[in-house]
C-alpha positions in Angstrom: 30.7 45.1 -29.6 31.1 45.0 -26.3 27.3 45.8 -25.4 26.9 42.5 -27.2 29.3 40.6 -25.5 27.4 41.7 -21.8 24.8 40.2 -23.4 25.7 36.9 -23.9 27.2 37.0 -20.1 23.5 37.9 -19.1 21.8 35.2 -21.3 20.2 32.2 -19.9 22.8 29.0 -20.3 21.4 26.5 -22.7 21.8 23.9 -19.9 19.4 26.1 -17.5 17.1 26.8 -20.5 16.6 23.1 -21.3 12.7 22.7 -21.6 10.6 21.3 -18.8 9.5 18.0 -21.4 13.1 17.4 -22.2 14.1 17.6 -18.8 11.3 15.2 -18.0 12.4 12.8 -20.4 16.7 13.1 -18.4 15.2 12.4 -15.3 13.0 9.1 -16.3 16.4 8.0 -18.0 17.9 8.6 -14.3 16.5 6.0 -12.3 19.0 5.8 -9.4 19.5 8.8 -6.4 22.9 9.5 -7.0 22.1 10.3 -10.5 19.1 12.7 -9.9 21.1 14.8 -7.1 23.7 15.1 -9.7 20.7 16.6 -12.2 19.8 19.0 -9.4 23.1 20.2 -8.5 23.4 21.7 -12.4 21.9 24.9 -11.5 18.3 25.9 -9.8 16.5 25.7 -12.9 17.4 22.1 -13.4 16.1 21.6 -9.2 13.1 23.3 -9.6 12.6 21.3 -12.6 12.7 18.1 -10.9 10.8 19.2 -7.6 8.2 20.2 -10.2 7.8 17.0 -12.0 8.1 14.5 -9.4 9.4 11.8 -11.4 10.0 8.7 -8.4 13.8 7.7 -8.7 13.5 3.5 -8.0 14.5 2.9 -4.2 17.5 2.2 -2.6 18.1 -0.8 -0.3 18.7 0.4 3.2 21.3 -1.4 5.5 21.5 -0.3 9.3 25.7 0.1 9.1 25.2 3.0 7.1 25.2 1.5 3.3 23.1 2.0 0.6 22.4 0.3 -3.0 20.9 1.5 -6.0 18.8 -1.2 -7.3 20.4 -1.2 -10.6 24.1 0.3 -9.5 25.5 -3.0 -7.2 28.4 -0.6 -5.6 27.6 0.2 -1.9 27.3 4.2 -1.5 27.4 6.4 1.8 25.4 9.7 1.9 28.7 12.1 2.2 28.7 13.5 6.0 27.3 11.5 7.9 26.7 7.3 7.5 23.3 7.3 9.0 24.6 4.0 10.6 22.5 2.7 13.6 18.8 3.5 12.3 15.9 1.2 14.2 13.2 1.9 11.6 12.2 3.2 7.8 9.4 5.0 7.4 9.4 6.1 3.6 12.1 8.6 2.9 13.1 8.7 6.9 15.7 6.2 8.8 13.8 6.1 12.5 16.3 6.2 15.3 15.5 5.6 18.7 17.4 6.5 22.1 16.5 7.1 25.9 15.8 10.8 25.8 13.8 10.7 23.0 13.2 9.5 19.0 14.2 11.1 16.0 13.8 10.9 12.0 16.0 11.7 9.9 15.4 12.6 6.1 19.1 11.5 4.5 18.1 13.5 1.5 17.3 16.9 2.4 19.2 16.2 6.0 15.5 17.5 7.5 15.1 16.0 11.7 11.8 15.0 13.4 11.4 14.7 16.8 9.3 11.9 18.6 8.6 11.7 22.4 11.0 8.6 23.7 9.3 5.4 24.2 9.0 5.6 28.0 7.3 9.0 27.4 3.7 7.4 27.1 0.6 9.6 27.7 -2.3 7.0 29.3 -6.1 6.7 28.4 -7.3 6.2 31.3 -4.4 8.9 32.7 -5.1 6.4 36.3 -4.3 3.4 34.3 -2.5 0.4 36.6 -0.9 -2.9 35.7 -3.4 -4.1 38.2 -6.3 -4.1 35.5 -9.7 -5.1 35.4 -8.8 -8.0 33.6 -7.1 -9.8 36.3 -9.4 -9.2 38.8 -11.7 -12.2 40.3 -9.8 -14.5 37.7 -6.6 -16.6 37.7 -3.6 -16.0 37.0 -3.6 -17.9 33.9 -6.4 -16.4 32.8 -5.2 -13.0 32.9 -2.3 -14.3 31.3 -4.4 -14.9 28.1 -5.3 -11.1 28.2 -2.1 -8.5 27.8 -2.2 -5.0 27.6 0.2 -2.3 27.7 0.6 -2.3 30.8 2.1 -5.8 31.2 5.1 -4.7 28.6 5.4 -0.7 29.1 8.6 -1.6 31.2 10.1 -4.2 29.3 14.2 -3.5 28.2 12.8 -5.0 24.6 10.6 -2.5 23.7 10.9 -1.4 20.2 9.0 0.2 17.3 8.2 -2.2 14.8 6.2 -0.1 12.3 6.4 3.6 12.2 4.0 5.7 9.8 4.2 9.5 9.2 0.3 9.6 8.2 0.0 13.5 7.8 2.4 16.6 9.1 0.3 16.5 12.8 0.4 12.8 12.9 2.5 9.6 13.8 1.2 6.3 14.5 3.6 3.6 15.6 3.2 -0.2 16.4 5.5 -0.5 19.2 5.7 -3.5 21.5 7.9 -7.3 21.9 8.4 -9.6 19.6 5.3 -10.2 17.4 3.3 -8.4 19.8 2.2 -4.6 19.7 -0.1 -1.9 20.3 -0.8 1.4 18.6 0.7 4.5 19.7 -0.3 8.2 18.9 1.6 11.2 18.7 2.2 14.8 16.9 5.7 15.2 15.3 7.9 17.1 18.3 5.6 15.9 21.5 6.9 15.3 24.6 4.6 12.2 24.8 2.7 9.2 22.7 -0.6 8.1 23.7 -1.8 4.8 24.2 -5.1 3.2 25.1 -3.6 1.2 28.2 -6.0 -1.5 28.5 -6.2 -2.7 25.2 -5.2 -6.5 24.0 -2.1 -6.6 22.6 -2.2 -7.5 19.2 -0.1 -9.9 16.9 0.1 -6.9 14.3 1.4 -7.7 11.1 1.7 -4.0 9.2 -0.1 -0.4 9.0 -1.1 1.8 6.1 -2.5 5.0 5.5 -4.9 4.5 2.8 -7.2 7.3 1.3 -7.2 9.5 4.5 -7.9 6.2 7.3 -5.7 4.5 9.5 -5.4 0.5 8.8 -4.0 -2.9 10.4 -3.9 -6.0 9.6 -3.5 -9.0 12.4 -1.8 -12.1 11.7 -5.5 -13.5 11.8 -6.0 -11.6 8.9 -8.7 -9.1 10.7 -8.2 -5.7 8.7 -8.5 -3.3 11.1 -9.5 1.0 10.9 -8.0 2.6 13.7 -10.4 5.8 14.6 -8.7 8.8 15.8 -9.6 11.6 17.6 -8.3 14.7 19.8 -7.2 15.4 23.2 -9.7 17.7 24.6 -7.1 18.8 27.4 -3.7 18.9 25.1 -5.1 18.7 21.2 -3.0 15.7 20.8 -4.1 12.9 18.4 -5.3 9.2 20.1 -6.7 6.2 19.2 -10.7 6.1 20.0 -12.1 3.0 19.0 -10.5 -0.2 16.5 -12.9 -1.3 14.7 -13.2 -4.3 12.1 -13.8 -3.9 8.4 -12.7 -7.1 7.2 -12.7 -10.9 8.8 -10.0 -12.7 7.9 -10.4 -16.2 5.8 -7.1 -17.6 6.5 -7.1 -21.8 5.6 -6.8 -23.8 8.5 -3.7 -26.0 7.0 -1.5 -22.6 8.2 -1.4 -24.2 11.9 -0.3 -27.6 10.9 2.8 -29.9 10.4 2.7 -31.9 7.5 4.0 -35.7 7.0 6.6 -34.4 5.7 7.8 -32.4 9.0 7.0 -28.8 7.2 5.1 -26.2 7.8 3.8 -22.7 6.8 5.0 -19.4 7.8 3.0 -16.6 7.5 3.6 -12.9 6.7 1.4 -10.4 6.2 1.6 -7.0 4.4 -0.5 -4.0 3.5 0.5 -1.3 0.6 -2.0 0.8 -1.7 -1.4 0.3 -5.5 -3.6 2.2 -8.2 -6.1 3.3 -5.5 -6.8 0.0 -4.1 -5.8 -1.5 -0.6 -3.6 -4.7 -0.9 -2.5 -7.7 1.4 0.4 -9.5 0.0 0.6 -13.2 2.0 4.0 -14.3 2.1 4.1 -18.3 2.9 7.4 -19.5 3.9 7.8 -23.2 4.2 9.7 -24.6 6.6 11.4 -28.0 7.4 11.2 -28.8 10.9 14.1 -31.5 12.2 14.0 -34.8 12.6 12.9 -36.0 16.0 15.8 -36.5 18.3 18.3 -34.2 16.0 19.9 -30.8 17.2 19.2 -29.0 14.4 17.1 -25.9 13.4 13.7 -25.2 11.5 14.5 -23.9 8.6 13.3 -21.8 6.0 12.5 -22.6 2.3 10.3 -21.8 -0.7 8.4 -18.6 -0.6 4.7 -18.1 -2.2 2.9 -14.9 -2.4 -1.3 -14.1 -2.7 -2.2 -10.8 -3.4 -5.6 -9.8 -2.2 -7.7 -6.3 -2.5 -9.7 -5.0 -0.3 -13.2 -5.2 -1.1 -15.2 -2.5 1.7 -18.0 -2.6 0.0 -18.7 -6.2 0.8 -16.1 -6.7 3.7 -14.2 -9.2 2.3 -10.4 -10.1 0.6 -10.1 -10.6 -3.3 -8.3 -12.8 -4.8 -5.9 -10.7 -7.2 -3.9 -12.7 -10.2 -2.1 -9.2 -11.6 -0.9 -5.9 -10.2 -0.3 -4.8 -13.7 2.5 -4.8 -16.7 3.7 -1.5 -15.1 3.1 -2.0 -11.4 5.9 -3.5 -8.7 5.5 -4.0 -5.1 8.3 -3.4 -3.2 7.4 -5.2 0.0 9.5 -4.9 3.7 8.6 -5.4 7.3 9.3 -1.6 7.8 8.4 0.2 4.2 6.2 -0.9 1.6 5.1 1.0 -1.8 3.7 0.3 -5.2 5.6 2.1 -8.1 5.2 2.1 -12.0 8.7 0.6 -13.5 8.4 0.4 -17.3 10.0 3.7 -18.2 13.1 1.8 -16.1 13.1 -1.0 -17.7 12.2 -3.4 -15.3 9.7 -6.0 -15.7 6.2 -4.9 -14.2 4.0 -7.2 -12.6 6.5 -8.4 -9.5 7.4 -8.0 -6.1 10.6 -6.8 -4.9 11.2 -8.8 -0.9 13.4 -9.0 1.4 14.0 -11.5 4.3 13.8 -8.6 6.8 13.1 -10.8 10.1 12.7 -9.5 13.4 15.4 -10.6 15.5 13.4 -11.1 18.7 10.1 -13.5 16.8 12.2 -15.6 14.1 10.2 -18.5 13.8 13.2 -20.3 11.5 16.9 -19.5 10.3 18.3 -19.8 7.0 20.7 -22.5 5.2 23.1 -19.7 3.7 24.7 -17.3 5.4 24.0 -14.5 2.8 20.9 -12.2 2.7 19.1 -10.2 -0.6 16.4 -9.4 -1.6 14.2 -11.2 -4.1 11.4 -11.1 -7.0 8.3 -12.9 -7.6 6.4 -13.0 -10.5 2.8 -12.9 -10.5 2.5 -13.5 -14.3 5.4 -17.0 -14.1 4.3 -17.5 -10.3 8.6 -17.7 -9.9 11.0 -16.6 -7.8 14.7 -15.2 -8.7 17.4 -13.5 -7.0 17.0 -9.5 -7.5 20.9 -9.2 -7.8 23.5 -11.8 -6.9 26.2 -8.7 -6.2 24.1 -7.4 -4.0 24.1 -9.1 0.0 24.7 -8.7 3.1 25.7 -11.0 6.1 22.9 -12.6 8.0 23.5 -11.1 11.7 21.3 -10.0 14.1 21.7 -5.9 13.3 21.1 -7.2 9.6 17.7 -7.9 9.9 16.7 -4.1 9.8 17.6 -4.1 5.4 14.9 -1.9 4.4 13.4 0.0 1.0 14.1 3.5 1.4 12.0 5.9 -0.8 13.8 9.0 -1.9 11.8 12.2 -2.8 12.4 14.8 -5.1 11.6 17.4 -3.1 
């Protein structure tokens, strides 16, 4: 009797026993965070299980005072320990912080730190490199004006990383400059430095993605870029060689006007891969301009999306009228990512957006004084609020909302 009972005390728990298809079929009826650490935390089985089938739990909406939302929970949460208030950036599962001694990332999840070299750290190509340049010489002043490197803004108090991408575990590359203009920076995780080429134009860069093993840009222009990278013979560190375009952009002239109607498109540009393809999402905001003579703002209306793949093979932008009944775009000025929704519930064939401005290169403000984010339908060609209980204040820290992408790692 009582070699039976020890036994049972040694005998797998049911719970830790459940099988590895049933404990697929918990987790893709557990779409939110909170709900899949709780799965985890049941014992090590039930963690291995879910590192081991990689179910994606939806995103969570990111604000930079150190809340969070489940997409289909509308109570704010705060990861226990420590807020995480203050971020600068989102770079998938990471919150980018940035300070004079140096950047950091930090993985809220597993709690896992990066190091990156602080933005006056910057490693020159040439190494002799002067804000003197080439450029200006034997011309006029406004002539070099029309020609900016990185050396014209390397100093400047505004400097700020406006896209951050963690392409591999030797590799960062960073758009990092003022306002809507930036260059691309280079640098292994823990460095004491970036690299830059220093005489390079300044670029009105719109986004970045990593896409099937190649570095990619797009410019406001709609130029898709491929950003070649190579080694530091001397140090081993990684640095742009050569930017080179794939695709011209097409974008219609009526983009630069003002119509009789005093308004006017705003443009936004994004990259994110979905089902092995390379997408641009352009966001049109129309805007009202003022009457003449009246103190008031330009302001912000209607949004309109186009979705367009790109096609290498014949260097050019396709039109795209679906992303599929199971695909969704979350789309963000930071973080972008394609994800299959169906076994959530959620309506494929959309994009998830946020008005995630820069503060420093708003072109317009807003009528209300609330922010959210919203969805688009590519099938209705409609817009509707993503969830009226979920908003923040428009301020100028607020503009940093974000899609962060938790792993199950």
């Amino acid at each position: 009797m009582e070699e039976e009972k020890k036994s049972q005390l040694l005998s797998p728990s049911p719970w830790s026993a459940l099988p590895l298809d049933l404990a697929s079929l918990v987790l893709s009826l557990l779409p939110m965070y909170a709900d899949r650490a709780c799965f985890a935390a049941v014992c090590p089985q039930w963690r291995a299980a879910a590192r081991q089938l990689q179910i994606p739990p939806l995103p969570l909406l990111a604000l930079p005072d150190g809340t969070f939302y489940s997409l289909m929970y509308d109570k704010p949460f705060r990861f226990p320990g420590c807020g995480f208030a203050g971020y600068e950036n989102v770079c998938g599962s990471w919150l980018v912080f940035s300070r004079d001694d140096g950047c950091f990332m930090v993985n809220p999840f597993s709690r896992a730190t990066v190091t990156l070299p602080a933005l006056s750290s910057v490693r020159l190509r040439p190494p002799n490199a002067s804000a003197k340049s080439k450029w200006a010489e034997g011309g006029s002043v406004e002539s070099a004006n029309l020609y900016i490197t990185w050396m014209r803004i390397n100093k400047a108090d505004n400097l700020r990383i406006s896209k951050l991408i963690l392409c591999s575990p030797n590799l960062v590359a960073a758009l990092v400059g003022i306002g809507p203009f930036s260059q691309i920076l280079m640098c292994q995780p823990g460095a004491l430095s970036w690299s830059v080429r220093a005489y390079d134009r300044i670029e009105d860069f719109q986004d970045m993605s990593f896409f099937q093993g190649k570095l990619y840009a797009i410019a406001k222009d709609e130029n898709l870029l491929v950003v070649n990278i190579s080694q530091d013979h001397s140090t081993g560190d990684p640095q742009v060689c050569r930017i080179g375009r794939v695709i011209e952009g097409d974008c219609p002239p009526w983009y630069y006007g003002v119509f009789e109607d005093n308004s006017q498109a705003s443009k936004k540009l994004y990259l994110v891969e979905s089902g092995g393809m390379l997408l641009m999402v352009r966001r049109t905001i129309w805007c009202q301009f003022p009457e003449p003579g009246t103190d008031v703002e330009i302001m912000g209306g209607q949004n309109e999306f186009e979705v367009f793949e790109a096609d290498f093979e014949h260097s050019r932008w396709v039109k795209v009228l679906t992303l599929g009944d199971d695909q969704v775009l979350f789309l963000g000025r930071r973080c972008s990512r394609s994800m299959s929704v169906s076994q959530y519930g959620l309506p494929g064939d959309c994009i998830f957006f946020l008005d995630d401005d820069e503060d420093n290169c708003l072109e317009y403000a807003y009528d209300e004084e609330n922010s959210s984010f919203g969805v688009y339908s590519m099938r209705f060609r409609s817009i509707h609020s993503g969830d009226p209980n979920i908003s923040w204040k428009r301020c100028a820290e607020m503009y940093l909302a974000a899609w962060l992408f938790p792993e199950d790692r």
